[in-house]
N, C-alpha and C positions, 0 to 999 in steps of 0.2 A: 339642567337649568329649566326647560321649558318642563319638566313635572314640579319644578317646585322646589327640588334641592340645592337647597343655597343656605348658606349659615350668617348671614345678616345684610338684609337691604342696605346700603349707604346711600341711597338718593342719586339725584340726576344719572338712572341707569347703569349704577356700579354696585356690584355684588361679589362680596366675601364669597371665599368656596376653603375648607378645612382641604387640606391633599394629603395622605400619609406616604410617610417615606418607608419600605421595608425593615420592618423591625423596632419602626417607634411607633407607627399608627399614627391617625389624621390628629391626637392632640398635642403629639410634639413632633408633627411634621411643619409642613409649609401653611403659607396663608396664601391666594392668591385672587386677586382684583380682577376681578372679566366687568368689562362694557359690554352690556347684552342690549338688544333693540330683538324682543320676539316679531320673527321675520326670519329674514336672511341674512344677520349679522351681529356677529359676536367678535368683540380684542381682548386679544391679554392687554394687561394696563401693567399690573404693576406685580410682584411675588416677594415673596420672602421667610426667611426660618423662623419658625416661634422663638427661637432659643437667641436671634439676634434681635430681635425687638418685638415690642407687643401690637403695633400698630400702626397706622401712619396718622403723621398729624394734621391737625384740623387743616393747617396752612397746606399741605401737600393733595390732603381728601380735595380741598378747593380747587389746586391748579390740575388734579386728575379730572378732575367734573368738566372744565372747563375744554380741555382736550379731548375727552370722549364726545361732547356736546359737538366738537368740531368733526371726530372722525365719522360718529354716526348719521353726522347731517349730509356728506359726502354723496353724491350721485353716481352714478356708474364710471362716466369718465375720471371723476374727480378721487374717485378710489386706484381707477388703473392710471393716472399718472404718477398718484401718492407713493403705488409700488412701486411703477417705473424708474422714480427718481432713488428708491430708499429709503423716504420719509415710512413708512412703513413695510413692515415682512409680512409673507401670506403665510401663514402656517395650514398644512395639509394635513388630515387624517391618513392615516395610514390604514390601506384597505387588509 
């Protein structure tokens, strides 16, 4: 993401990413929505198969924008009670 590879800006911070599954490759893999803030924070938003739909809609792209706008705005605390509670998952790299 931070060089650049991304397969289509959506506005307020949400960026397509092509993902290949083994054996079909990125254009009949997944599609997957990351909220990116270059810095120190990146979510998954949203994913899905090519093969089960082609996109999200205008109405859904709106109420995502609206939600990353909330989690990206989050300060330190305000992210570790989010987790606390299970309003959101931390997802870890695997070293």
């Amino acid at each position: 993401m931070c060089a650049g590879l991304i397969d289509a800006n959506l506005g307020g911070q949400i960026f397509k990413k092509r993902v290949g599954i083994a054996g079909r490759g990125k254009s009949a893999g997944l599609r997957v929505l990351l909220a990116f803030q270059v810095g120190d924070r990146a979510c998954f938003v949203f994913g899905f198969a090519k093969n089960e739909r082609a996109d999200v809609s205008d109405l859904e792209l709106l109420s995502l924008k609206r939600l990353v706008a909330e989690f990206l705005g989050y300060d330190d605390e305000e992210l570790a009670q989010a987790l606390h509670v299970g309003k959101l998952y931390e997802v870890k790299k695997h070293e």
